[in-house]
C-alpha positions in Angstrom: -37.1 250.2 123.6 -35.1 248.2 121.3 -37.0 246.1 118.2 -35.4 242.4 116.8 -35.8 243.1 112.9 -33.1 242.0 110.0 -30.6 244.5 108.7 -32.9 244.2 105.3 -36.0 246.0 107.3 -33.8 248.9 108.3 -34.2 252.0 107.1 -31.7 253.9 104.2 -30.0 256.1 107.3 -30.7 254.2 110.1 -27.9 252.1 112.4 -27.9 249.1 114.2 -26.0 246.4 115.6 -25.6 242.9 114.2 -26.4 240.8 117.3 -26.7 237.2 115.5 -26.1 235.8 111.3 -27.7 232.7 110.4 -23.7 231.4 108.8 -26.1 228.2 107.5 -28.5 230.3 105.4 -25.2 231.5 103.6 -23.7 229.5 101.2 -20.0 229.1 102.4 -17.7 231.5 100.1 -20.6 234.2 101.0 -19.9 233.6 104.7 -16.6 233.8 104.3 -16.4 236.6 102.4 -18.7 238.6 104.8 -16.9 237.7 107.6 -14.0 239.1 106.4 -15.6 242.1 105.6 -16.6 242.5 109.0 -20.1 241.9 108.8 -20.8 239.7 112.2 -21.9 239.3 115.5 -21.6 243.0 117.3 -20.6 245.2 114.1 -22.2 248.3 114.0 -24.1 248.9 110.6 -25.8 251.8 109.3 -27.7 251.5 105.9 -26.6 253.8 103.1 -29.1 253.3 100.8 -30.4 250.5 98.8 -30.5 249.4 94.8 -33.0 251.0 92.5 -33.8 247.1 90.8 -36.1 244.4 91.5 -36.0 243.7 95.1 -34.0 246.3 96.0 -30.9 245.1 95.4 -28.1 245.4 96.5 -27.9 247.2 99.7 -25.1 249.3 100.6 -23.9 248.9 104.0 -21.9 251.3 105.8 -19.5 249.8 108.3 -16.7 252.3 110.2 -15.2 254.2 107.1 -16.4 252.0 104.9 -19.2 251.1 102.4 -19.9 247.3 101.0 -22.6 246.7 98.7 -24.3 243.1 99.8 -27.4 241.6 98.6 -30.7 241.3 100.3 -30.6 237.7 101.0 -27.2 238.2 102.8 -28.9 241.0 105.0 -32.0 238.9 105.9 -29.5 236.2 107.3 -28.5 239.3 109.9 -30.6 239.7 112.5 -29.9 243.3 114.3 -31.4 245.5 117.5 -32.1 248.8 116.3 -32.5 251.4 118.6 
């Protein structure tokens, strides 16, 4: 059965799929920039590992063949269904 979380409560090693972003928690250049990235709706994630500071930041993000570091706030603006 699949579980609604936000790609911040995933696991280091586990995958998922972005199935929604809240764009308006983002401020603008941050959407942008993650879009182009590829981070959106139906993008197929998998969480690498995530930073040794305060909160955890950042994240990095593994998407296809390749890894982006985002911060935590921009992960909890992604909700995902993780298997």
């Amino acid at each position: 059965m699949d579980s609604q979380l936000t790609l911040d409560q995933i696991a280091p090693g586990s995958r998922a799929e972005i199935i929604s972003v809240a764009w308006d928690a983002l401020a603008p250049d941050e959407a942008k920039r993650l879009r182009a990235l590829g981070l959106d709706e139906g993008a197929r994630v998998a969480v690498a590992h995530r930073g040794i500071f305060f909160g955890s930041d950042p994240m990095a993000i593994i998407l296809g063949r390749t890894t982006i570091a985002i911060r935590r706030a921009h992960a909890r603006a992604m909700q995902v269904k993780h298997p």
